[in-house]
C-alpha positions as CSV (number, residue, x, y, z in Angstrom):
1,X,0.0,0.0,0.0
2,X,3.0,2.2,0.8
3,X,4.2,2.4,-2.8
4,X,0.4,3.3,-4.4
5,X,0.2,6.2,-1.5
6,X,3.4,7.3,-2.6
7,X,2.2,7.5,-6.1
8,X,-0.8,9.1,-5.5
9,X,0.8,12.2,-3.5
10,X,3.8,12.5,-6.1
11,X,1.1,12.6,-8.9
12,X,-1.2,15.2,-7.0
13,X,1.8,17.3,-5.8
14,X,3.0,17.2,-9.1
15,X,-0.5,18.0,-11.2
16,X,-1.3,20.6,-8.8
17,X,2.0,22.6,-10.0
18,X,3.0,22.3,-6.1
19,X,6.0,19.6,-6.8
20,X,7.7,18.7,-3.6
21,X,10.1,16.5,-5.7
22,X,10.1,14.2,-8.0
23,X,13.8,13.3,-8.0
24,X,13.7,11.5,-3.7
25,X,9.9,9.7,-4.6
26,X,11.4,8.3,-8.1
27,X,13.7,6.1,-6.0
28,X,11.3,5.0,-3.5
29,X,8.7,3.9,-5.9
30,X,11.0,2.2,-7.8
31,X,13.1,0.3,-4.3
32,X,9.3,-0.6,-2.9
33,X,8.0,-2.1,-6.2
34,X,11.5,-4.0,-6.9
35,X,11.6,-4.8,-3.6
36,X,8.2,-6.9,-3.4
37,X,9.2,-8.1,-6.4
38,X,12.6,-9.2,-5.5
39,X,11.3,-10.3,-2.2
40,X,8.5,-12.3,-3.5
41,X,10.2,-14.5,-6.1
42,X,12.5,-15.5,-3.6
43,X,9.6,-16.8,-1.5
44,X,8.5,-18.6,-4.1
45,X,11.6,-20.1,-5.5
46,X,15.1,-19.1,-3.4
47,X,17.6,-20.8,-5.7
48,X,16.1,-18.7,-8.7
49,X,17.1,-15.4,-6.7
50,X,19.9,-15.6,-3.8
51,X,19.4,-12.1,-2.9
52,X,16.1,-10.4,-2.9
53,X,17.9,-6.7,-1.5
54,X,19.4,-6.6,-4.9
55,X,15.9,-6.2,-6.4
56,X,15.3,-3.0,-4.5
57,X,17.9,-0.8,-6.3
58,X,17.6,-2.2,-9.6
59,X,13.8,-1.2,-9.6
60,X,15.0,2.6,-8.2
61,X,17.4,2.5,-10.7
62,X,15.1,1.5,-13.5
63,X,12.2,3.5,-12.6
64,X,14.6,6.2,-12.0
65,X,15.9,5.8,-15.7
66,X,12.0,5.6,-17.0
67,X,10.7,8.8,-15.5
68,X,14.2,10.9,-16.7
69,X,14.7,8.8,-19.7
70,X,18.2,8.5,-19.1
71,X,19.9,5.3,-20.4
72,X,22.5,5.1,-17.7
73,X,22.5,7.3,-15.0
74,X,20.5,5.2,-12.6
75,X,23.2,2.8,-13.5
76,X,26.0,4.9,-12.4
77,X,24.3,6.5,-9.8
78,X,23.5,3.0,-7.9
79,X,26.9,1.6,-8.7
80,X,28.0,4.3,-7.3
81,X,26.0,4.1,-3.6
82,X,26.5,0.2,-3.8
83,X,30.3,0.0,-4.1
84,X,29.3,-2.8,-6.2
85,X,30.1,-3.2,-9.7
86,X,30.3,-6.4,-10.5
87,X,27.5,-7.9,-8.8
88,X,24.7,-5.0,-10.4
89,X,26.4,-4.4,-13.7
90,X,24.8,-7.5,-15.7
91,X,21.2,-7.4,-14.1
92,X,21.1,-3.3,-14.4
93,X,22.4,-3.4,-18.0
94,X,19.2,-5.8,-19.1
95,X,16.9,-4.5,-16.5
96,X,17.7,-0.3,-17.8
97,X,17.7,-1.7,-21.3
98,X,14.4,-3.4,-21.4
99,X,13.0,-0.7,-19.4
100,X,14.6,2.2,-21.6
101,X,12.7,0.7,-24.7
102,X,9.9,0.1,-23.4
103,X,9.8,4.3,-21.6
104,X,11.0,5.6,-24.8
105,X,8.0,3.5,-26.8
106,X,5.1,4.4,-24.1
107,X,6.5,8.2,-23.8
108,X,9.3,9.8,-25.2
109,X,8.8,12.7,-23.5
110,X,11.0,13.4,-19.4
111,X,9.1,14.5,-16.6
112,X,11.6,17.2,-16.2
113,X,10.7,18.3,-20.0
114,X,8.1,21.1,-20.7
């Protein structure tokens, strides 16, 4: 319930030209959704996903990527926090590339654009 709450307020502070952020609420949309997602495939089947945390920054990194339509910042920018390369650089490069195409196909347009 967290995440749609958090949706909702980001979309009416947003739409009501009041925007408290988009930037902070982009990241925690993204951790809670890939985070349950993460988190509930490993319930379901452990040896298919070892670590379920992992799962909670690639979805704030790919949402992150959708909403600013940037290919690889998100990547950086988690790589970065993380200290980890190695472990995030194969799953972010297929999760921000599926997710790219499909943004750019759905909307072209940024949220930060006019």
């Amino acid at each position: 319930w967290l995440c749609l709450l958090k949706m909702l307020a980001t979309s009416i502070t947003l739409g009501c030209g009041t925007v408290g952020g988009v930037f902070a609420p982009v990241f925690v949309i993204g951790g809670l959704f890939g985070g349950a997602f993460g988190y509930g495939i490993h319930m379901i089947a452990p040896w298919a996903i070892p670590q379920g945390g992992l799962f909670v920054m690639l979805g704030a990194m790919v949402v992150f990527g959708c909403v600013v339509k940037t290919k690889w910042a998100g990547l950086m920018i988690f790589a970065d926090l993380s200290g980890s390369y190695t472990d995030l650089l194969v799953p972010a490069l297929i999760a921000g590339g599926v997710a790219h195409l499909i943004s750019r196909r759905l909307n072209p347009k940024s949220i930060y654009a006019d």
